[in-house]
Residue frames relative to the residue before (quaternion, step in Angstrom):
aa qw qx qy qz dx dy dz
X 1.0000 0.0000 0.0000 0.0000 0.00 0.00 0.00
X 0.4532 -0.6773 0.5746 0.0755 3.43 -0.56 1.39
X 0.2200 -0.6958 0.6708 0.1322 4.06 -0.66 1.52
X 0.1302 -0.6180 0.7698 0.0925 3.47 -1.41 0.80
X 0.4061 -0.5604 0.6159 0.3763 3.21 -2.01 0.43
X 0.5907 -0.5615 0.5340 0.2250 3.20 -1.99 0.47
X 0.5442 0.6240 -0.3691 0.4221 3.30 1.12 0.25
X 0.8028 0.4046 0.0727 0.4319 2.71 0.28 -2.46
X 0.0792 -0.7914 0.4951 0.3497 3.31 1.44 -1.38
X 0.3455 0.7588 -0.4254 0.3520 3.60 1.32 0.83
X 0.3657 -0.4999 0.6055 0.4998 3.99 -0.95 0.23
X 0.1926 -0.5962 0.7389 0.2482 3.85 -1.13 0.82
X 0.8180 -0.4077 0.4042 0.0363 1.98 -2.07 0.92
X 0.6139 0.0210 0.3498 0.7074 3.20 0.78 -2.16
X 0.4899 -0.7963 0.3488 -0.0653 2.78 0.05 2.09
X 0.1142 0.9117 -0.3941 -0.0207 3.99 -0.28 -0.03
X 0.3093 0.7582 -0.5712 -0.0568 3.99 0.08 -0.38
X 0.5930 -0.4513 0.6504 0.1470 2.64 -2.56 0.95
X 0.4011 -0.6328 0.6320 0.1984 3.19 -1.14 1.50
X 0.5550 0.6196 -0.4770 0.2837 3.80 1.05 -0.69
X 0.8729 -0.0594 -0.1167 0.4699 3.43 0.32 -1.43
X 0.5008 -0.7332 0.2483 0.3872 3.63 1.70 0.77
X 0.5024 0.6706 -0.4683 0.2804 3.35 0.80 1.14
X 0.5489 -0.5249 0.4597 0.4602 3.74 -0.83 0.09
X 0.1494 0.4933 -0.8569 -0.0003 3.20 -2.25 0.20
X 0.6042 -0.5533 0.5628 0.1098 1.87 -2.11 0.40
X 0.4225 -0.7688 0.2519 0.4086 3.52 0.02 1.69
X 0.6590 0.4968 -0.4881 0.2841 3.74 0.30 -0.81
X 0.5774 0.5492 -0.3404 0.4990 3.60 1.19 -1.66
X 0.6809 0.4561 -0.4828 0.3087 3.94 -0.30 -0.41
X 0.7228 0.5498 -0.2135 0.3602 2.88 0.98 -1.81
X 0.1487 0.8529 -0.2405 0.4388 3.54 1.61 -0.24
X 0.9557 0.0512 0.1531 0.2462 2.18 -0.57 -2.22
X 0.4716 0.6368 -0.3347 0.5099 3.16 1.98 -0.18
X 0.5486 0.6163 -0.3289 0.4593 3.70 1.05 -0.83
X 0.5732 0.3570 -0.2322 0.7001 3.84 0.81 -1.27
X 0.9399 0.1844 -0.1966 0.2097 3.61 -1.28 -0.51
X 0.2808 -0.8449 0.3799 0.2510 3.51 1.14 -1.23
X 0.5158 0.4233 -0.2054 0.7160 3.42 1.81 0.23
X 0.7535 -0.3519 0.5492 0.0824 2.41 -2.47 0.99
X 0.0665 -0.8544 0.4408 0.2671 3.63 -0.02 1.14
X 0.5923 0.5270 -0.4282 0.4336 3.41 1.31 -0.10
X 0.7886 0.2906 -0.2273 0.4919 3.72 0.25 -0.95
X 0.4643 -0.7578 0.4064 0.2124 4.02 1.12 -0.27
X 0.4638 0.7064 -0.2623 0.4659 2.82 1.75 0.16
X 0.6213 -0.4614 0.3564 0.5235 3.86 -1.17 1.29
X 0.2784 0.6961 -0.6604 0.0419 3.63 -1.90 0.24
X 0.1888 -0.6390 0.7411 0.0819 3.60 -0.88 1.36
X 0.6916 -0.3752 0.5331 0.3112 3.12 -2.49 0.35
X 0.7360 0.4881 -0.3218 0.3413 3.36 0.42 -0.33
X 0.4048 0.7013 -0.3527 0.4689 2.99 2.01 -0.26
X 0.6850 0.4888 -0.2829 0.4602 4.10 0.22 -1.52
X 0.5521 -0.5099 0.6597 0.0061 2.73 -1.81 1.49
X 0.1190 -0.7677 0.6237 0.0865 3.24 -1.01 0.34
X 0.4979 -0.7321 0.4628 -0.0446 3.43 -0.43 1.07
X 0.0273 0.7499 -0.6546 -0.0922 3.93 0.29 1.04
X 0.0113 -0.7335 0.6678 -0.1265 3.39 -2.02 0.87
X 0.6933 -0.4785 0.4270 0.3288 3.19 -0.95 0.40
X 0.4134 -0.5221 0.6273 0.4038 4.12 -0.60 0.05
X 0.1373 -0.6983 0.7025 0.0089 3.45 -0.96 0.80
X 0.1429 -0.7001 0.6929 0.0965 3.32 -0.99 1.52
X 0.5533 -0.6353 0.5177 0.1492 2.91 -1.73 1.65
X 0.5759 -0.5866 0.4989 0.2744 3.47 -1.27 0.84
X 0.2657 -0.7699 0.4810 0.3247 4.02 -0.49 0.72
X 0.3417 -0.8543 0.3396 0.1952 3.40 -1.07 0.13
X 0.7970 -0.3991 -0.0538 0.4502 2.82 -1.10 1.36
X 0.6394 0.5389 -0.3531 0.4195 4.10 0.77 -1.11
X 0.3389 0.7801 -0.2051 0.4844 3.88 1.65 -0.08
X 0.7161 0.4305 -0.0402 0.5480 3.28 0.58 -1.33
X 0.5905 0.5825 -0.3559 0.4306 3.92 1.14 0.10
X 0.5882 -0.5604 0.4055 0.4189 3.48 -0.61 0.90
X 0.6526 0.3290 -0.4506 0.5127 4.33 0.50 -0.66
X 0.6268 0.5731 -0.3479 0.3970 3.65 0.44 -1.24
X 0.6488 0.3396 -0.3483 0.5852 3.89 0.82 -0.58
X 0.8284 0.3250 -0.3643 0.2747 3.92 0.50 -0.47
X 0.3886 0.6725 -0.4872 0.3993 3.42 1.85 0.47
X 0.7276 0.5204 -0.1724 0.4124 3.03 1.12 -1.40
X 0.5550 0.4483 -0.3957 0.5783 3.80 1.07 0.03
X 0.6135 0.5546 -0.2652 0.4957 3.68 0.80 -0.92
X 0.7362 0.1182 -0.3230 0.5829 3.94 0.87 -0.16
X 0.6375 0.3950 -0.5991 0.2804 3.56 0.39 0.61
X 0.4756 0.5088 -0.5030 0.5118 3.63 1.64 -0.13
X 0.6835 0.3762 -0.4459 0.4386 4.09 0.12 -0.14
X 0.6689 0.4775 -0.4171 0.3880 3.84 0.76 -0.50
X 0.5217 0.6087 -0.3624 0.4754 3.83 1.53 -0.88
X 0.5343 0.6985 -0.3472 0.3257 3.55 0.92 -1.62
X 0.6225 0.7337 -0.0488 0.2678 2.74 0.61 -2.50
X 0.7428 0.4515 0.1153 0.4808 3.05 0.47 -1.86
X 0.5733 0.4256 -0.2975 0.6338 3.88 1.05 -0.88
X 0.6814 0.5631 -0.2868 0.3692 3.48 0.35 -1.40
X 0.6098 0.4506 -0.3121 0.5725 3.95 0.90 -1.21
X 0.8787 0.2232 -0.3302 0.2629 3.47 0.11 -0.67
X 0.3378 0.6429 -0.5295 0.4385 3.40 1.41 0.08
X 0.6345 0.4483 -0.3669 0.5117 3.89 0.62 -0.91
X 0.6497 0.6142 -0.3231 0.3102 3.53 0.31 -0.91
X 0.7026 0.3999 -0.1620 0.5658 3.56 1.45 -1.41
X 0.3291 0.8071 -0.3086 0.3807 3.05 1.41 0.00
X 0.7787 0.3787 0.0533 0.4974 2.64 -0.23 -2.18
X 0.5441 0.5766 -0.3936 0.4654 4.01 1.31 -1.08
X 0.7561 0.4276 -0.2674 0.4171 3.46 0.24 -1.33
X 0.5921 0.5440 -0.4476 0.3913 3.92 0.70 -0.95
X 0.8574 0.3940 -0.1930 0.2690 3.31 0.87 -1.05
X 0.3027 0.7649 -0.3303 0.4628 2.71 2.19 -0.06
X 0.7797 0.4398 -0.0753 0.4392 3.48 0.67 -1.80
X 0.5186 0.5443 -0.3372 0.5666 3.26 1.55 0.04
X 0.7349 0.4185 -0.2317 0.4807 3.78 0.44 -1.10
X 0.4892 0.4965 -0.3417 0.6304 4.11 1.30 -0.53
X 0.7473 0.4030 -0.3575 0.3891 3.52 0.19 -1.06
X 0.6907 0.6010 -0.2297 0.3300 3.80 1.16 -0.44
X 0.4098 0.6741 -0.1987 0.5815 2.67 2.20 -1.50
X 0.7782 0.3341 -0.3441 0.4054 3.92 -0.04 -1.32
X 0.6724 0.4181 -0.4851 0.3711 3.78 0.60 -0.92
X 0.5648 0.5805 -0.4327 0.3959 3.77 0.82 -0.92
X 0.8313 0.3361 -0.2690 0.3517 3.49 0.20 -0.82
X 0.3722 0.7132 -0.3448 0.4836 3.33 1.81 0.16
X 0.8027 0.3998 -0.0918 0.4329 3.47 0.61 -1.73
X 0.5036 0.5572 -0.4317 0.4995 3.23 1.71 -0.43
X 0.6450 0.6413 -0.3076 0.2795 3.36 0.88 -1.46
X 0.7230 0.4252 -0.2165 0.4996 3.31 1.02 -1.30
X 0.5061 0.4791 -0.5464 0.4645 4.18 0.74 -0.61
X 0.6394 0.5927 -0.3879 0.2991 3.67 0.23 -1.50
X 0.5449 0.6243 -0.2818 0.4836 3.65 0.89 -1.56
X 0.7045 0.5872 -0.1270 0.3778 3.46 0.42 -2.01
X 0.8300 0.3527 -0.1898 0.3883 3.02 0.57 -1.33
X 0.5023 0.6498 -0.3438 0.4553 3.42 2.07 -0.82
X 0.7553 0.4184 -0.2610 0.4317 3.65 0.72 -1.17
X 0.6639 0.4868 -0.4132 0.3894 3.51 0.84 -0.15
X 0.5212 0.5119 -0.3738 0.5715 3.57 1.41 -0.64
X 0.6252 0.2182 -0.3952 0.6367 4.48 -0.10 -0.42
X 0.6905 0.3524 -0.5446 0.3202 3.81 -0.55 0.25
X 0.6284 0.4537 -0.3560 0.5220 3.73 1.13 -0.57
X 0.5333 0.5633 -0.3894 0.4966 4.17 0.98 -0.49
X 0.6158 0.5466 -0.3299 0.4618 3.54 0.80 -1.03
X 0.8433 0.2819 -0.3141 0.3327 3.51 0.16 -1.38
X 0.1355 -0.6732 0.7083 0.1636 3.52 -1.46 0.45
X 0.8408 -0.1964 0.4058 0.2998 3.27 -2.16 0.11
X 0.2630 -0.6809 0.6772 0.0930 3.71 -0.99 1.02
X 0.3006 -0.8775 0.3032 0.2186 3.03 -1.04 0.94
X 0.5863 0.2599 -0.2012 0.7404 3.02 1.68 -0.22
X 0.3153 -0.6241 0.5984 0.3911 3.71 -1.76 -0.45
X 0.2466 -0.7085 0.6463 0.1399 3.91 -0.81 1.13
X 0.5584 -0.6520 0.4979 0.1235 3.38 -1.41 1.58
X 0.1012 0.7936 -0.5665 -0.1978 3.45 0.31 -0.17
X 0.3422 -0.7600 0.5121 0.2076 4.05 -0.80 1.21
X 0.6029 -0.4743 0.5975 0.2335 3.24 -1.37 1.34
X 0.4230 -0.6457 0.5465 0.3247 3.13 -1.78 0.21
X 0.6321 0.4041 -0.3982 0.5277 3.50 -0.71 0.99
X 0.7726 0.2391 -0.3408 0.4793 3.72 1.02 0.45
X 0.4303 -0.7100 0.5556 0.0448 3.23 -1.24 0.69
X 0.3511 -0.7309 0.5702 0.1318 3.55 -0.80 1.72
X 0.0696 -0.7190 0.6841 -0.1015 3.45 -1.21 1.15
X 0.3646 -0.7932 0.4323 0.2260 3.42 -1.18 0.36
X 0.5152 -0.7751 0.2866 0.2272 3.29 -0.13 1.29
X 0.7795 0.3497 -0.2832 0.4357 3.42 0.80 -0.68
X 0.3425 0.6031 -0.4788 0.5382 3.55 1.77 0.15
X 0.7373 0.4122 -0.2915 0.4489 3.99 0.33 -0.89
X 0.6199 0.5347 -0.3984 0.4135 3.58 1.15 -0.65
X 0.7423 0.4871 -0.2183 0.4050 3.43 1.06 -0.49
X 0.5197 0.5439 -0.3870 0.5333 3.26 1.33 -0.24
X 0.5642 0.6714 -0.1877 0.4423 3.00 1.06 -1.40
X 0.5578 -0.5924 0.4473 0.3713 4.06 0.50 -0.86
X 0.6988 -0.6622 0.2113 0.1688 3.01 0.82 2.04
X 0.1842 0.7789 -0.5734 0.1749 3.38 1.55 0.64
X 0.4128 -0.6547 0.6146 0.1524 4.06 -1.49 0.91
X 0.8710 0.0147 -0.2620 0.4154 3.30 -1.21 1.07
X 0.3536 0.6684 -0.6166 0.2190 3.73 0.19 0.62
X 0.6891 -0.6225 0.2333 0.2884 3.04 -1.26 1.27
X 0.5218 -0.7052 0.4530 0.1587 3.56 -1.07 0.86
X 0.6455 0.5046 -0.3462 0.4571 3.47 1.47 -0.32
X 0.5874 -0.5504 0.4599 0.3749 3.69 -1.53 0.19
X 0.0291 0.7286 -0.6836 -0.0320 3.58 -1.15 0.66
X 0.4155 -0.6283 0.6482 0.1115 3.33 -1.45 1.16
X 0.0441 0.7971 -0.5918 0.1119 2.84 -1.15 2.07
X 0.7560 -0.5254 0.2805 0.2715 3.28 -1.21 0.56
X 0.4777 -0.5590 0.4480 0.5084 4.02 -0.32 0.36
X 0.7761 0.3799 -0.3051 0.4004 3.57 0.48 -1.23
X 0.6248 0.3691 -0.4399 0.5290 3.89 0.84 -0.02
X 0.5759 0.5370 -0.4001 0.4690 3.92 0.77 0.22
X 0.4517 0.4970 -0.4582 0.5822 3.93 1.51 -0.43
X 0.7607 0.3949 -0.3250 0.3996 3.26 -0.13 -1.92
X 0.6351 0.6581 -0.2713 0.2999 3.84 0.03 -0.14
X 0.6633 0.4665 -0.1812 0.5564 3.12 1.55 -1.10
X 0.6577 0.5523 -0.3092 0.4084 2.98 1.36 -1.44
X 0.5546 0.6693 -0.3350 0.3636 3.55 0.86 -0.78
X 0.7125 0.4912 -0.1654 0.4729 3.06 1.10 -1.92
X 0.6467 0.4636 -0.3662 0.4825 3.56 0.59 -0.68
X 0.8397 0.1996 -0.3260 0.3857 3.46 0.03 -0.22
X 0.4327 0.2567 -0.5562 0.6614 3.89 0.63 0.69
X 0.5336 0.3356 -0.6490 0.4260 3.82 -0.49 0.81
X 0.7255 0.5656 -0.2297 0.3179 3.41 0.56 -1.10
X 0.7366 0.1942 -0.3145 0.5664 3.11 1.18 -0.64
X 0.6223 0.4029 -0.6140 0.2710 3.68 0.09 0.41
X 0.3921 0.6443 -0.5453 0.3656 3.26 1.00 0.08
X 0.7263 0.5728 -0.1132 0.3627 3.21 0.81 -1.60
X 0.7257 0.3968 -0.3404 0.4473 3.27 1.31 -0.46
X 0.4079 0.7402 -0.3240 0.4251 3.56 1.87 -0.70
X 0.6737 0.2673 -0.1875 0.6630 3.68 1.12 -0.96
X 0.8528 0.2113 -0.3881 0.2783 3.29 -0.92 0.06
X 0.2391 -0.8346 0.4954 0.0292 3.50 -0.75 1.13
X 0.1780 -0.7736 0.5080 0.3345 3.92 -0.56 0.72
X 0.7052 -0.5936 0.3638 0.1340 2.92 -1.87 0.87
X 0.4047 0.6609 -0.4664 0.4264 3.74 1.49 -0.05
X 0.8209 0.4164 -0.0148 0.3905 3.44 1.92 -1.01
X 0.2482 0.7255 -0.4591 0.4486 2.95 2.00 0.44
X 0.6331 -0.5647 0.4659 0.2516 3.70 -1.30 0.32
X 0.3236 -0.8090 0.4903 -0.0199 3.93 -0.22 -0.03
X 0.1252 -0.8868 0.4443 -0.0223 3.05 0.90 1.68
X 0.4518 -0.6314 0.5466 0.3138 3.88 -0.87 1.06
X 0.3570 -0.6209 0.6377 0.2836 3.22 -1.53 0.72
């Protein structure tokens, strides 16, 4: 059963009834008329907009009219549902558009990310077997600047005056600590030479008379 307004006697549109005298209107045509009068136009009774019910229904497609039913009137009316379809194709052609651009954007991000992951991972693999590899040095090796000259230290301790435990390893010395060195050595050669020959006399022998 199709609701008509009590006004218009039209199916509304956007349905409404007055709890006053519990008929339909149409909502715009009441509201209308409540503004001008303030009453219920059937029962005459007080009634605010805030009063009306609204009424949920189906959309109700209006019956066309008779001037409709003409061969142009039927090809206007095919002619704006081929422009409303158009319309409508056209938005969503943009839509899949605009889907795919960003589509190929978010893949394109995905691949570098999993790229850069790829390569830290790599990075992070070879730096971990290069630390496993290294071990403790056992000794530390001098390596001589240019302008000095490796000598063996415990060869100089002995020239030097037979000094016990000096280190056994090579160290890279300077030209000018290699002067001061000789000099040193040469003269404690000299005097043990010097003491080797000369004897004191508390220790001389003592020929019998």
């Amino acid at each position: 059963m199709a609701l008509c307004c009590a006004i218009s006697n039209e199916v509304p549109e956007h349905p409404v009834v007055s709890p006053s005298s519990g008929a339909v209107f149409e909502k715009r045509i009441i509201e209308k008329y409540i503004q001008e009068n303030g009453v219920d136009p059937i029962s005459g009774k007080e009634l605010g907009v805030d009063d009306l019910i609204e009424i949920k229904t189906p959309p109700v497609v209006k019956p066309k009219p008779p001037s409709a039913t003409s061969i142009p009137a039927t090809l206007k009316l095919l002619q704006d549902e081929w422009d409303a379809v158009m319309l409508y194709s056209f938005t969503q052609r943009q839509q899949l558009q605009t889907a795919r651009q960003e589509l190929s954007h978010a893949l394109y991000q995905h691949d570098a990310a999993c790229r850069v992951i790829a390569r830290l991972n790599k990075e992070v693999t070879a730096a971990r077997e290069a630390l496993a590899t290294l071990k403790p040095q056992a000794g530390i090796t001098t390596v001589p600047q240019p302008g000095e000259i490796v000598i063996d230290c415990k060869a100089v301790a002995a020239e030097a005056g037979g000094v016990a435990n000096q280190p056994t390893e090579q160290a890279a010395i300077s030209p000018e600590v290699i002067q001061k060195l000789e000099e040193k050595a040469a003269v404690l050669t000299q005097e043990r030479k010097k003491n080797s020959r000369t004897v004191p006399e508390d220790l001389t022998p003592t020929r019998r008379a």
